[in-house]
C-alpha positions in Angstrom: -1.1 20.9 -4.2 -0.8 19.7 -7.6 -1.5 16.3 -8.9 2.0 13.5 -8.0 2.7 11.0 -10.4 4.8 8.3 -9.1 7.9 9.6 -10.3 7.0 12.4 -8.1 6.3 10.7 -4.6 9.8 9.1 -5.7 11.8 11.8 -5.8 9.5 13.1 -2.5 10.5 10.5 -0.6 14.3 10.4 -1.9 14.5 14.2 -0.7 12.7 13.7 2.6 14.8 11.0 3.6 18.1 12.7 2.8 17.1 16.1 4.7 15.2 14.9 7.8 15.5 10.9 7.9 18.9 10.8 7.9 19.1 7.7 5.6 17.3 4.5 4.4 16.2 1.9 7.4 18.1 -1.4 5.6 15.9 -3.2 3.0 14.8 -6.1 6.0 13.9 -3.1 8.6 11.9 -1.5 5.7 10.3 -4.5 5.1 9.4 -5.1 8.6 7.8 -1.3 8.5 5.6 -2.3 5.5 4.2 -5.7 7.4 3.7 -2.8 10.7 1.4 -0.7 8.8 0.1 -2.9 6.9 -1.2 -4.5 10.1 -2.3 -1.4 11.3 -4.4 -0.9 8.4 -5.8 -4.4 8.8 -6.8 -3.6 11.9 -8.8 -0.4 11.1 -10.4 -2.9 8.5 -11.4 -5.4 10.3 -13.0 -3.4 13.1 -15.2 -1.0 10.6 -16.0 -3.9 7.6 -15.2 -7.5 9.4 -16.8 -8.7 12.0 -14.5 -8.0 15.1 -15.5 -5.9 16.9 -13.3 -2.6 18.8 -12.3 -2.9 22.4 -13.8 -0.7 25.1 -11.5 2.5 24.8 -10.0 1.7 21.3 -9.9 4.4 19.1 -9.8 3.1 15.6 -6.9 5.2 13.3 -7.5 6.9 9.9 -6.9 4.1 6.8 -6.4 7.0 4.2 -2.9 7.7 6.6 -2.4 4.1 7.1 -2.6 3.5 3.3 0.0 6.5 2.8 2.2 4.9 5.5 2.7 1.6 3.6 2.7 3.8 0.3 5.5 5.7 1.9 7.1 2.7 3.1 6.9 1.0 -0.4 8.5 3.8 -2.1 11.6 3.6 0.6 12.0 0.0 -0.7 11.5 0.6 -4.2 13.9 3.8 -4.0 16.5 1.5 -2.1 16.5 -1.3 -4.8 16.8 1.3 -7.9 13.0 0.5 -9.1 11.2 2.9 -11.1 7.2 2.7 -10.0 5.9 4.2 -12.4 7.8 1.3 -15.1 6.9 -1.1 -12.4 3.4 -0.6 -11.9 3.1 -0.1 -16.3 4.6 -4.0 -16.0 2.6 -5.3 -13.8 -0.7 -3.8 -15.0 -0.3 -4.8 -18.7 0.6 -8.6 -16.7 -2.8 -8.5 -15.1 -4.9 -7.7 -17.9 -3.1 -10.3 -20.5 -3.2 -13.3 -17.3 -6.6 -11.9 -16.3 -9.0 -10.5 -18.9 -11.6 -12.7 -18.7 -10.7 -14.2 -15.0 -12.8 -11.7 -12.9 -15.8 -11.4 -15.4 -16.1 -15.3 -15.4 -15.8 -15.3 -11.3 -19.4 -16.6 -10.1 -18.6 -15.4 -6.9 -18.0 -11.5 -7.5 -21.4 -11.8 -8.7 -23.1 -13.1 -5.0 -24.2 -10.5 -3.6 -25.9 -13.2 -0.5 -21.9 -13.9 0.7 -21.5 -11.0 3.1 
């Protein structure tokens, strides 16, 4: 399968929906979703890099399809509120590295290696 921009997984999502989905979930239940798998992907995280442990019996799920879940679940919302990603995420990026271009490098901490 070729490469998907963000455009792409967009217009992916748009047509899935519309063939098989039926329609959008409302905004609030879409938003609900997102906080659901993003939960589930905590979980997974917590249990593999933090330090809680698994339950007897649990099986831990696969983050790379939790990640794609809230991905897929993002795109609903953004879709649903007429936002283009891929203008979006431009935005956003050139706002990080104006606010933050010497935050990070001047962070004593990211350069502890003793903290975990």
């Amino acid at each position: 399968m070729a490469e998907i921009t963000l455009a792409d997984a967009q217009q992916l999502v748009d047509d899935w929906i519309n063939r098989l989905g039926v329609r959008y979930f409302s905004e609030l239940t879409n938003l609900a979703q997102l906080t659901e798998e993003v939960g589930e992907l905590a979980r997974i995280l917590s249990r593999r890099f933090g330090d809680q442990s698994a339950k007897p019996g649990e099986k831990l799920g696969d983050a790379g399809d939790e990640l794609a879940d809230v991905l897929f679940v993002t795109i609903c919302l953004a879709n649903q509120m007429g936002i283009n990603l891929t203008e979006a995420f431009e935005r956003n990026l050139v706002k990080k590295t104006v606010r933050d271009h010497d935050r990070h490098r001047n962070n004593p901490k990211l350069y502890d290696d003793d903290r975990r």
